[in-house]
Structure formats: C-alpha cells, structure tokens
BAKEKOL-261481 format. One record per atom (N, C-alpha, C): residue in three letters; residue number from 1; z, y, x; atom name. Coordinates in nm, 3 decimals. Example, Ala and Ser with C-alpha at 12.3 -4.5 7.8 and 13.67 -1.06 7.14 Angstrom:
BEGIN
+------+------+---------+---------+---------+------+
| resn | resi |      pz |      py |      px | name |
+------+------+---------+---------+---------+------+
|  ala |    1 |   0.780 |  -0.569 |   1.319 |    N |
|  ala |    1 |   0.780 |  -0.450 |   1.230 |   CA |
|  ala |    1 |   0.780 |  -0.330 |   1.320 |    C |
|  ser |    2 |   0.708 |  -0.225 |   1.285 |    N |
|  ser |    2 |   0.714 |  -0.106 |   1.367 |   CA |
|  ser |    2 |   0.787 |   0.003 |   1.290 |    C |
+------+------+---------+---------+---------+------+
//
This chain:
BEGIN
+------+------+---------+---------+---------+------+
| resn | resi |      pz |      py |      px | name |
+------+------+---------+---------+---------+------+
|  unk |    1 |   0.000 |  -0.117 |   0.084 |    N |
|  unk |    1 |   0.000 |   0.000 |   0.000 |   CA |
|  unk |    1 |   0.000 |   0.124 |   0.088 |    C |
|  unk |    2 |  -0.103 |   0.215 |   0.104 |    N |
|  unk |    2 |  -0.106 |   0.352 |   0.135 |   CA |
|  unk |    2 |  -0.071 |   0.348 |   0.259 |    C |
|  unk |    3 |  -0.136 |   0.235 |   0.347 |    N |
|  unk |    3 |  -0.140 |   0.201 |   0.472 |   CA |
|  unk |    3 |   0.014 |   0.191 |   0.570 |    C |
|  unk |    4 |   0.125 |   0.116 |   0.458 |    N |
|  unk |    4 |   0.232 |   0.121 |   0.517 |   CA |
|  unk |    4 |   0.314 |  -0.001 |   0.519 |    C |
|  unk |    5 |   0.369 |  -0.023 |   0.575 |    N |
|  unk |    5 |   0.467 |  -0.115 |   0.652 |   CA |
|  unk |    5 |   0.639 |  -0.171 |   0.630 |    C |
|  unk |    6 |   0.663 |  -0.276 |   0.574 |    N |
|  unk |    6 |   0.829 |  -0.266 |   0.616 |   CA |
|  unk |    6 |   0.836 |  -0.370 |   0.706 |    C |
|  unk |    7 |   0.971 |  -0.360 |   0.775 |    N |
|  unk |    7 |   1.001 |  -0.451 |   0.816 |   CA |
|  unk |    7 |   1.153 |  -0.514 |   0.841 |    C |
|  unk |    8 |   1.193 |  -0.624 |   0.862 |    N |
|  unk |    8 |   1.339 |  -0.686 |   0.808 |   CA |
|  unk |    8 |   1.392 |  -0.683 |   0.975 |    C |
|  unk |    9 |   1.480 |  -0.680 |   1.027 |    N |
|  unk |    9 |   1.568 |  -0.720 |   1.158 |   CA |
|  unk |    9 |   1.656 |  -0.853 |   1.105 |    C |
|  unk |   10 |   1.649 |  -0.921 |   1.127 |    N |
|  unk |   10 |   1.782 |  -1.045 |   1.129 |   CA |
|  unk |   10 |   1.862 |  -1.092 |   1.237 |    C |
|  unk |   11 |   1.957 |  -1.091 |   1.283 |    N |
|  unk |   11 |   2.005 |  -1.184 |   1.361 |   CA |
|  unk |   11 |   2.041 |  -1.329 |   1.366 |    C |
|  unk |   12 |   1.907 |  -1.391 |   1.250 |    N |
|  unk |   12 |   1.944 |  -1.533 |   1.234 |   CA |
|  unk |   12 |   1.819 |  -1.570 |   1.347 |    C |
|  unk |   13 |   1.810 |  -1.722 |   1.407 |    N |
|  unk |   13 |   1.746 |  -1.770 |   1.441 |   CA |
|  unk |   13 |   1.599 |  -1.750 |   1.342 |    C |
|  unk |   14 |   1.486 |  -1.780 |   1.472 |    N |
|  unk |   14 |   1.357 |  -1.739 |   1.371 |   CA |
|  unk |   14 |   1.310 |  -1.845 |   1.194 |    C |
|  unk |   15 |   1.325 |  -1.940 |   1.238 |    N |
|  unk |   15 |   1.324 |  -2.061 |   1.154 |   CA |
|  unk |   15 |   1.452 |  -2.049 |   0.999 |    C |
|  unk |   16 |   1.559 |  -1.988 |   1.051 |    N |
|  unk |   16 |   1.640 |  -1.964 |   0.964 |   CA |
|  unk |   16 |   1.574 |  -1.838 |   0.888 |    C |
|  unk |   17 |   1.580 |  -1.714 |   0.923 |    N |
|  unk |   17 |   1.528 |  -1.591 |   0.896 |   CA |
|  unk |   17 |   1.355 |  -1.628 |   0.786 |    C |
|  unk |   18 |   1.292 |  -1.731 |   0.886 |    N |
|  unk |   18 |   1.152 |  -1.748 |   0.806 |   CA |
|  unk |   18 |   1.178 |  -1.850 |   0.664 |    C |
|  unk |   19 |   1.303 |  -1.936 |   0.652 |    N |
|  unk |   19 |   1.326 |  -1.977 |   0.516 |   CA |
|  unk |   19 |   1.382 |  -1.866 |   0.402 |    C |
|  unk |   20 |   1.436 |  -1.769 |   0.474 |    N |
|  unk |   20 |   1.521 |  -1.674 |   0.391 |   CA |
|  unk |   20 |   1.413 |  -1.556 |   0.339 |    C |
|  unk |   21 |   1.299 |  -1.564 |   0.395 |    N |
|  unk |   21 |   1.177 |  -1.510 |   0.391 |   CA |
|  unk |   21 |   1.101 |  -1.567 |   0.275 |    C |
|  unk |   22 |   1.071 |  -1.673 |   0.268 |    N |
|  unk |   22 |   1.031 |  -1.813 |   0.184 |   CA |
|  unk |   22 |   1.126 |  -1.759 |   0.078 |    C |
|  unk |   23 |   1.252 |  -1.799 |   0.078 |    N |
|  unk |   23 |   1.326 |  -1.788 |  -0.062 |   CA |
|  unk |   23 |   1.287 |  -1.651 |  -0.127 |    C |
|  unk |   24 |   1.308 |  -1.538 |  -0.084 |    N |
|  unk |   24 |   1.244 |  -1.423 |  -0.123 |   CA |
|  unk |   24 |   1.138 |  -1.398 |  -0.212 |    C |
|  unk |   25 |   1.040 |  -1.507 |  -0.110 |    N |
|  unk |   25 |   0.916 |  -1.469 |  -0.183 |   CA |
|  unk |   25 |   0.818 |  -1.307 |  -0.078 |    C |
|  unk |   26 |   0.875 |  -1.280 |  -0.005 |    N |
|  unk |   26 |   0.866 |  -1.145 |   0.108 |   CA |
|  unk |   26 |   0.740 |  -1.198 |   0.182 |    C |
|  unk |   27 |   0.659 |  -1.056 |   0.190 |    N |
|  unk |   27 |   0.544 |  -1.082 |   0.223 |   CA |
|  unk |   27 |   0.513 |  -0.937 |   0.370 |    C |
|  unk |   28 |   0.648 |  -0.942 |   0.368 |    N |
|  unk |   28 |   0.676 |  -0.833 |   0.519 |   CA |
|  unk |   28 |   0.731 |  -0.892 |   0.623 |    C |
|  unk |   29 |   0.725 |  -0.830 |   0.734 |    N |
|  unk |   29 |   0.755 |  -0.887 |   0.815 |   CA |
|  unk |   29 |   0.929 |  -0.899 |   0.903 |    C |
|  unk |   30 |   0.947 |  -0.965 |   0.938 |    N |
|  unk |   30 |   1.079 |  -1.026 |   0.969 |   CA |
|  unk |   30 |   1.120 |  -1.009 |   1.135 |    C |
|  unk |   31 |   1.159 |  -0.924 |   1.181 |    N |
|  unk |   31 |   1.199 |  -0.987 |   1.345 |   CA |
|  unk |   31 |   1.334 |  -1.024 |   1.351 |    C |
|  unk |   32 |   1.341 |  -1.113 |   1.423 |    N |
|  unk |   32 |   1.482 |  -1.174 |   1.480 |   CA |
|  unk |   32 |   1.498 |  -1.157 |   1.596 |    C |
|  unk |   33 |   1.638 |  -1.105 |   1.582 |    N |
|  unk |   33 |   1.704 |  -1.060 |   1.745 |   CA |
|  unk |   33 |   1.852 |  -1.180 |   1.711 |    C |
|  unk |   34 |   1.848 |  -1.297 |   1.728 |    N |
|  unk |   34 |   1.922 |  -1.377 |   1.743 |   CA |
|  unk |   34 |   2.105 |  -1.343 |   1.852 |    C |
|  unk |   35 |   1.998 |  -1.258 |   1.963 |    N |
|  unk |   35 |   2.120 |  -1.257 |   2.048 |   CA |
|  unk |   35 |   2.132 |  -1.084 |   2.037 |    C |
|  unk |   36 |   2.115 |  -0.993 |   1.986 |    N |
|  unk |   36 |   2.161 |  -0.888 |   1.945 |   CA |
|  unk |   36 |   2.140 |  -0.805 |   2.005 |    C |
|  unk |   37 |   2.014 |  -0.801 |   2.106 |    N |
|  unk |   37 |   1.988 |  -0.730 |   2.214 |   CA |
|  unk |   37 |   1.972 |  -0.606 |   2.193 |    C |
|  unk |   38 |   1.823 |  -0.587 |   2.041 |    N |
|  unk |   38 |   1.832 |  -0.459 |   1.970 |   CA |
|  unk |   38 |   1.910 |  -0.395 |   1.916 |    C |
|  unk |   39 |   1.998 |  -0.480 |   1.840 |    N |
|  unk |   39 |   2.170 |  -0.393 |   1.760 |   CA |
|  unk |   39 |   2.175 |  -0.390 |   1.846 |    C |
|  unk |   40 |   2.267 |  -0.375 |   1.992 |    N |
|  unk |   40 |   2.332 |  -0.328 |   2.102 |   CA |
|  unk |   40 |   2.222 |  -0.131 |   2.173 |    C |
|  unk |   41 |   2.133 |  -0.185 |   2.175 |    N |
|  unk |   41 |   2.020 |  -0.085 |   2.210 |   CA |
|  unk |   41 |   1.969 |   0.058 |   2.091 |    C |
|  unk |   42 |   1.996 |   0.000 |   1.992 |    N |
|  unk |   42 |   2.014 |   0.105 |   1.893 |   CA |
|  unk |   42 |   2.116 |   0.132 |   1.813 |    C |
|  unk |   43 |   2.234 |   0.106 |   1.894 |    N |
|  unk |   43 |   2.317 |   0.155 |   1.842 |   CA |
|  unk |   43 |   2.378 |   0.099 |   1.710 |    C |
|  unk |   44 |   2.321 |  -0.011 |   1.667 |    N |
|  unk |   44 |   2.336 |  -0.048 |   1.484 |   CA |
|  unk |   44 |   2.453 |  -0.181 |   1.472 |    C |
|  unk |   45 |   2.586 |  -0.168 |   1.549 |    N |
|  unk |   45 |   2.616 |  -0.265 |   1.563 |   CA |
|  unk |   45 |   2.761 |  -0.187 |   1.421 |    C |
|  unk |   46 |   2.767 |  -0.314 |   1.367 |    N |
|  unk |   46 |   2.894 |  -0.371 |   1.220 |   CA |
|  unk |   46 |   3.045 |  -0.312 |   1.298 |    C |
|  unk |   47 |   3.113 |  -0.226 |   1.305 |    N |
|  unk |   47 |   3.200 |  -0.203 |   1.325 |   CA |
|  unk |   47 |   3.327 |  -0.230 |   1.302 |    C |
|  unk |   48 |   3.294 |  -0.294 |   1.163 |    N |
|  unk |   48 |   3.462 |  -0.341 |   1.122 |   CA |
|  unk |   48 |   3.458 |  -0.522 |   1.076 |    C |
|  unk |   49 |   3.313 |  -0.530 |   1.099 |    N |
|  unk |   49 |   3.326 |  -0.686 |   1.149 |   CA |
|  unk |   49 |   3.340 |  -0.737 |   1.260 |    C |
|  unk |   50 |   3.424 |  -0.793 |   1.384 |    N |
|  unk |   50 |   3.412 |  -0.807 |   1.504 |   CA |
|  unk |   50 |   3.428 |  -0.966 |   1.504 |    C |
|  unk |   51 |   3.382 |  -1.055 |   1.456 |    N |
|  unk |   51 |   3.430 |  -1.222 |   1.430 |   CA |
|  unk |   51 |   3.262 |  -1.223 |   1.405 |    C |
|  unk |   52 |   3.161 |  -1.147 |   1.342 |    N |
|  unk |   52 |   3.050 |  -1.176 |   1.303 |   CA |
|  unk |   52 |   2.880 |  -1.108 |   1.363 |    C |
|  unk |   53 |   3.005 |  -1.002 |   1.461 |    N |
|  unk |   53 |   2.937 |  -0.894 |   1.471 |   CA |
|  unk |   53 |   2.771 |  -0.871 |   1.411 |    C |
|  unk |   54 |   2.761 |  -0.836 |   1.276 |    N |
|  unk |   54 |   2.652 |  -0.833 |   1.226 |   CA |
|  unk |   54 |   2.581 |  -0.698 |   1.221 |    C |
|  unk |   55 |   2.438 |  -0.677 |   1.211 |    N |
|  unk |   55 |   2.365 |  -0.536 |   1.197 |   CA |
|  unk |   55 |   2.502 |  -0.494 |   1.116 |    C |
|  unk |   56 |   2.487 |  -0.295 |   1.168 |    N |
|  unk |   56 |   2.503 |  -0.168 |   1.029 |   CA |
|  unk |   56 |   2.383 |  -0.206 |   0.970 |    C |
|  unk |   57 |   2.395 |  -0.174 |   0.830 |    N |
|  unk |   57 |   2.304 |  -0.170 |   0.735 |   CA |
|  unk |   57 |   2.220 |  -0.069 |   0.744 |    C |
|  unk |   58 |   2.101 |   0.013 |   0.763 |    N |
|  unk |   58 |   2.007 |   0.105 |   0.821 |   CA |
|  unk |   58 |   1.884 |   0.081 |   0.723 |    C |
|  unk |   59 |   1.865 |   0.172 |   0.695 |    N |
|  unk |   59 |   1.704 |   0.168 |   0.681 |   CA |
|  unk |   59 |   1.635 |   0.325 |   0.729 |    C |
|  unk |   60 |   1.498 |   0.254 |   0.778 |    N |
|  unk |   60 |   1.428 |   0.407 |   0.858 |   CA |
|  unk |   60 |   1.299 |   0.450 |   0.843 |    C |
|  unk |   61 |   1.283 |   0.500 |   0.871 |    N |
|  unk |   61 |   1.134 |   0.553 |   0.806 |   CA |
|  unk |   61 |   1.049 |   0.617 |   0.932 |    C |
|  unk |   62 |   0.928 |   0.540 |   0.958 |    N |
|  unk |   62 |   0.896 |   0.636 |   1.105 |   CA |
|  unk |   62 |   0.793 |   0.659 |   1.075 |    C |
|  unk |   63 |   0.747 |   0.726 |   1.181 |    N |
|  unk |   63 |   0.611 |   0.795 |   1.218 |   CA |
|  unk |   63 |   0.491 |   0.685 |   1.255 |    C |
|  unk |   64 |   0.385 |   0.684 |   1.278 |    N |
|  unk |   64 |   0.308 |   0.636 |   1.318 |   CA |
|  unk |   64 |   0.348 |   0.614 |   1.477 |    C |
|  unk |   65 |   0.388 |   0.728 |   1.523 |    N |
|  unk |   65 |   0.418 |   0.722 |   1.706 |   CA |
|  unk |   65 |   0.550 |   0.688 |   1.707 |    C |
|  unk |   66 |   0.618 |   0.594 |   1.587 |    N |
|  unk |   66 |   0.759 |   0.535 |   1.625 |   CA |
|  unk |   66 |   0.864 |   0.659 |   1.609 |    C |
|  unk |   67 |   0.862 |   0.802 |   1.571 |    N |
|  unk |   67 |   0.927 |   0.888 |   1.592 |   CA |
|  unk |   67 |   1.004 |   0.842 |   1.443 |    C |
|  unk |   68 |   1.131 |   0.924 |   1.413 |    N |
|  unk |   68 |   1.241 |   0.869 |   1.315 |   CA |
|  unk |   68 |   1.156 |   0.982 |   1.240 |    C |
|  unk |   69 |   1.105 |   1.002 |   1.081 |    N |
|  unk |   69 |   1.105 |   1.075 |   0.991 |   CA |
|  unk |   69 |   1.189 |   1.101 |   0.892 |    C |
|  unk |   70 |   1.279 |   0.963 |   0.863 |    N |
|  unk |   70 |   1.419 |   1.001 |   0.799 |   CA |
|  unk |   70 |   1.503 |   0.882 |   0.818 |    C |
|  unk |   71 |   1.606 |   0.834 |   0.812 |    N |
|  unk |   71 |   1.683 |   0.730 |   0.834 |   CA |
|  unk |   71 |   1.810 |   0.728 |   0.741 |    C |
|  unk |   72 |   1.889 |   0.639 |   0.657 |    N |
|  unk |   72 |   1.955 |   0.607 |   0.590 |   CA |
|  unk |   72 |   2.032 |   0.505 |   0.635 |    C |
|  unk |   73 |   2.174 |   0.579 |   0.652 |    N |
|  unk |   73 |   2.276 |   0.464 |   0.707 |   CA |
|  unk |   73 |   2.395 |   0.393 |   0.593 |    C |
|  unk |   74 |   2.404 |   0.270 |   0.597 |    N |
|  unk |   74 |   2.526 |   0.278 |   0.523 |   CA |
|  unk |   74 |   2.517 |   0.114 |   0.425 |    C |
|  unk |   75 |   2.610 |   0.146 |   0.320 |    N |
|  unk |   75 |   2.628 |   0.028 |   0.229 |   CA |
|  unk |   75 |   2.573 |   0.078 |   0.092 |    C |
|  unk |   76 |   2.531 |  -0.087 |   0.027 |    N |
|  unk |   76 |   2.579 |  -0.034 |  -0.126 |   CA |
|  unk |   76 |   2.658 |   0.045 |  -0.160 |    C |
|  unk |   77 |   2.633 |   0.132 |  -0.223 |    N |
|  unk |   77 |   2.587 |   0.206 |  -0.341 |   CA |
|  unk |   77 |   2.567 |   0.359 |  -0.248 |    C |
|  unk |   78 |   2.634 |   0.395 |  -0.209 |    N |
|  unk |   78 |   2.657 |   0.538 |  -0.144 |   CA |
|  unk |   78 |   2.553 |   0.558 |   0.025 |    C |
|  unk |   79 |   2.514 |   0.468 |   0.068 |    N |
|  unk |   79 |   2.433 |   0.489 |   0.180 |   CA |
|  unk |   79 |   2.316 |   0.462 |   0.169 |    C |
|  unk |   80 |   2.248 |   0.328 |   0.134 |    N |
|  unk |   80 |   2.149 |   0.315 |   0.119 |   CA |
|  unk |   80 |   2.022 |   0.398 |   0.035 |    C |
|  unk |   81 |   1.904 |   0.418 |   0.143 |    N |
|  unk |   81 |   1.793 |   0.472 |  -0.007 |   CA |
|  unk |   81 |   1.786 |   0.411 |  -0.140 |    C |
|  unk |   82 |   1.732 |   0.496 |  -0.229 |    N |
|  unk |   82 |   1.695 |   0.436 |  -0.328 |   CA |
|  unk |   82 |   1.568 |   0.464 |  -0.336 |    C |
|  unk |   83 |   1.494 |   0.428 |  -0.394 |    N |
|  unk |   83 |   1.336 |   0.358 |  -0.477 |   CA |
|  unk |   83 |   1.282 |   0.538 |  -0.452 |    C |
|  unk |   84 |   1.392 |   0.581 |  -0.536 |    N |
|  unk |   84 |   1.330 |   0.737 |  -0.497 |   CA |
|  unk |   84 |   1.314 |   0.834 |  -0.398 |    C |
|  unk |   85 |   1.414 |   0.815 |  -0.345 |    N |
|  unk |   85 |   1.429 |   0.843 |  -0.201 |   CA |
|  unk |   85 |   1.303 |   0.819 |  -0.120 |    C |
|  unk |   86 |   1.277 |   0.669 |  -0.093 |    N |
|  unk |   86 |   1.195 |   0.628 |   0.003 |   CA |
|  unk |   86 |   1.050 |   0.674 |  -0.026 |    C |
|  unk |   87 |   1.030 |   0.672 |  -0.198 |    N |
|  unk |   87 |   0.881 |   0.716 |  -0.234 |   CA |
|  unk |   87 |   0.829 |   0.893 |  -0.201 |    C |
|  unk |   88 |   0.972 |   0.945 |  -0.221 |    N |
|  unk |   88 |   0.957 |   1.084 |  -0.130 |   CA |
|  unk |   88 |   0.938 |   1.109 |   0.002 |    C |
|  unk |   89 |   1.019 |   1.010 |   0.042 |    N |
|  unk |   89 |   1.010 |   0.970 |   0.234 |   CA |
|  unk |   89 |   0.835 |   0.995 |   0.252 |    C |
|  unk |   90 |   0.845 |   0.874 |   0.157 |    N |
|  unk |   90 |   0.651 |   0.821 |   0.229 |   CA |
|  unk |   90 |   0.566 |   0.945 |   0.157 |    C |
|  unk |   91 |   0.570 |   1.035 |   0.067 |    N |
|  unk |   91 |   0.501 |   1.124 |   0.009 |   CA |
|  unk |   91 |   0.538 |   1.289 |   0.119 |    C |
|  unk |   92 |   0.633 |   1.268 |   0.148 |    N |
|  unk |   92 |   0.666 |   1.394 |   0.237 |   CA |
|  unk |   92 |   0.586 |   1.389 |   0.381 |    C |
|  unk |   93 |   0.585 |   1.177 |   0.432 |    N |
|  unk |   93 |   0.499 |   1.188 |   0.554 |   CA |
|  unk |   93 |   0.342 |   1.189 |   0.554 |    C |
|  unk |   94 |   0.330 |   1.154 |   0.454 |    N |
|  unk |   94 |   0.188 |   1.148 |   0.409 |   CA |
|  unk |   94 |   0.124 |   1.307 |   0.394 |    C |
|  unk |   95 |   0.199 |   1.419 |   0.353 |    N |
|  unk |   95 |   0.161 |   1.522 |   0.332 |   CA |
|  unk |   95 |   0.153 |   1.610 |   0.465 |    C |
|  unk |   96 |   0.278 |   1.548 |   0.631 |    N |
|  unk |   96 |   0.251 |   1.617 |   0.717 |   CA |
|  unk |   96 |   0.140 |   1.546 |   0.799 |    C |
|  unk |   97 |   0.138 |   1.396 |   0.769 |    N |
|  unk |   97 |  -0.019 |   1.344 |   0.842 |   CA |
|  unk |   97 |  -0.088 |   1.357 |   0.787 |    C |
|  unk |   98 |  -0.148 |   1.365 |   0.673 |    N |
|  unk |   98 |  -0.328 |   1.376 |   0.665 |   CA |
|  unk |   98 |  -0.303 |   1.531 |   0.499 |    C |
|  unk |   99 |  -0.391 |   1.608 |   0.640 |    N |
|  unk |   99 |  -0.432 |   1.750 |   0.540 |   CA |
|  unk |   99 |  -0.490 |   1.706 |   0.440 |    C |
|  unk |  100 |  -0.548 |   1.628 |   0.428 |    N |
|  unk |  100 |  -0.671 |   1.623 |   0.300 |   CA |
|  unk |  100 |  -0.587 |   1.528 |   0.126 |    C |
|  unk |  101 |  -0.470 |   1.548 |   0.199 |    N |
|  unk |  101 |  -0.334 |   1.449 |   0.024 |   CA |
|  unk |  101 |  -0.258 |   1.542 |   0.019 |    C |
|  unk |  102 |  -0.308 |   1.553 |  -0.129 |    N |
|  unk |  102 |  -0.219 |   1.607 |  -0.204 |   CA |
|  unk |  102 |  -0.116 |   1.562 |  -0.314 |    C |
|  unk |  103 |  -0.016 |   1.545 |  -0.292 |    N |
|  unk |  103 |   0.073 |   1.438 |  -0.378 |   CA |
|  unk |  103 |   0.108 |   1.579 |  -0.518 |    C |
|  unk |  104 |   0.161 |   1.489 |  -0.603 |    N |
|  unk |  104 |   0.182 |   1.595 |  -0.710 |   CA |
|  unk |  104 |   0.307 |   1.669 |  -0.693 |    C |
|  unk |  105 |   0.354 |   1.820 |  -0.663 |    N |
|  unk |  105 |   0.441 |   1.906 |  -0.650 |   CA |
|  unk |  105 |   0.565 |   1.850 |  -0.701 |    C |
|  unk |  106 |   0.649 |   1.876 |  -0.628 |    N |
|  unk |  106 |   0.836 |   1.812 |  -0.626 |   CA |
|  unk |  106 |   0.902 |   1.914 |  -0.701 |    C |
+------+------+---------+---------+---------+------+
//
C-alpha cells in the first residue's frame, strides 16, 4: 500500500517468530534478534522486566534514508499509535516526499 513497509523485531528464534507469523496470518516482515544485539544498540531494552529482558514496546516511522519521522514509545493504551495516528504519520511523509500528493486538508 502507497509504497510502504512494516516490520516486526522479535527476540524469538527465527523458526519460532516465523510460526507466530503463520498464526497471524502477517504478510510483513519479521526480523529476529534472538540474542538482543539490536535492543542493546537502540536503546529499546524492557526495563522493569530483568528475568526476561524483553523489547520496550516502540513503534517508528522512517524515512526512506532510515531517518526517524515520528516514533511512539510505550504500552497499551497510553503509548502506542493508533490507526490514526500512523495514517497521519504516513500522510504527513508522503506530503514532505513527493510535491505532486495532495492528501485531503487536516
């Protein structure tokens, strides 16, 4: 859709992560960092889990050149985007990359 992308981080093994993919029904893509190399490197590490140490919950929104355009940290209910959020995300980047879209006025 509108030439864009998600994608999942897991820290399960790949085989685990690609059934949990399967159950879904998810037709995006999945990386696994098993040993946590990326949480450690970006900073996204579970703070008040230390027995599981699992991802912060994050979602981000980038640029074509990988640059952050907006990012959302947090849990259910109070951190995470919502549906609306993100469709503004992608309508706000869409309007500073290509002059020629015009989305309908906010």
């Amino acid at each position: 859709m509108a030439y864009t992308r998600f994608v999942s981080i897991s820290v399960d093994l790949p085989e685990v992560a690609a059934a949990f993919r399967a159950g879904l029904g998810a037709r995006w893509t999945f990386l696994c960092d098993p040993g946590r190399v990326e949480q450690r490197r970006l900073g996204l590490r579970e703070a008040t889990d230390t027995v599981n140490d699992p991802y912060l919950p994050a979602a981000v929104l980038l640029k074509p050149s990988l640059e952050i355009q907006a990012e959302w940290g947090g849990y259910w209910y109070w951190g995470r985007p919502t549906l609306e959020e993100l469709r503004q995300g992608f309508r706000d980047l869409s309007r500073e990359l290509r002059s020629d879209w015009k989305g309908p006025a906010a």
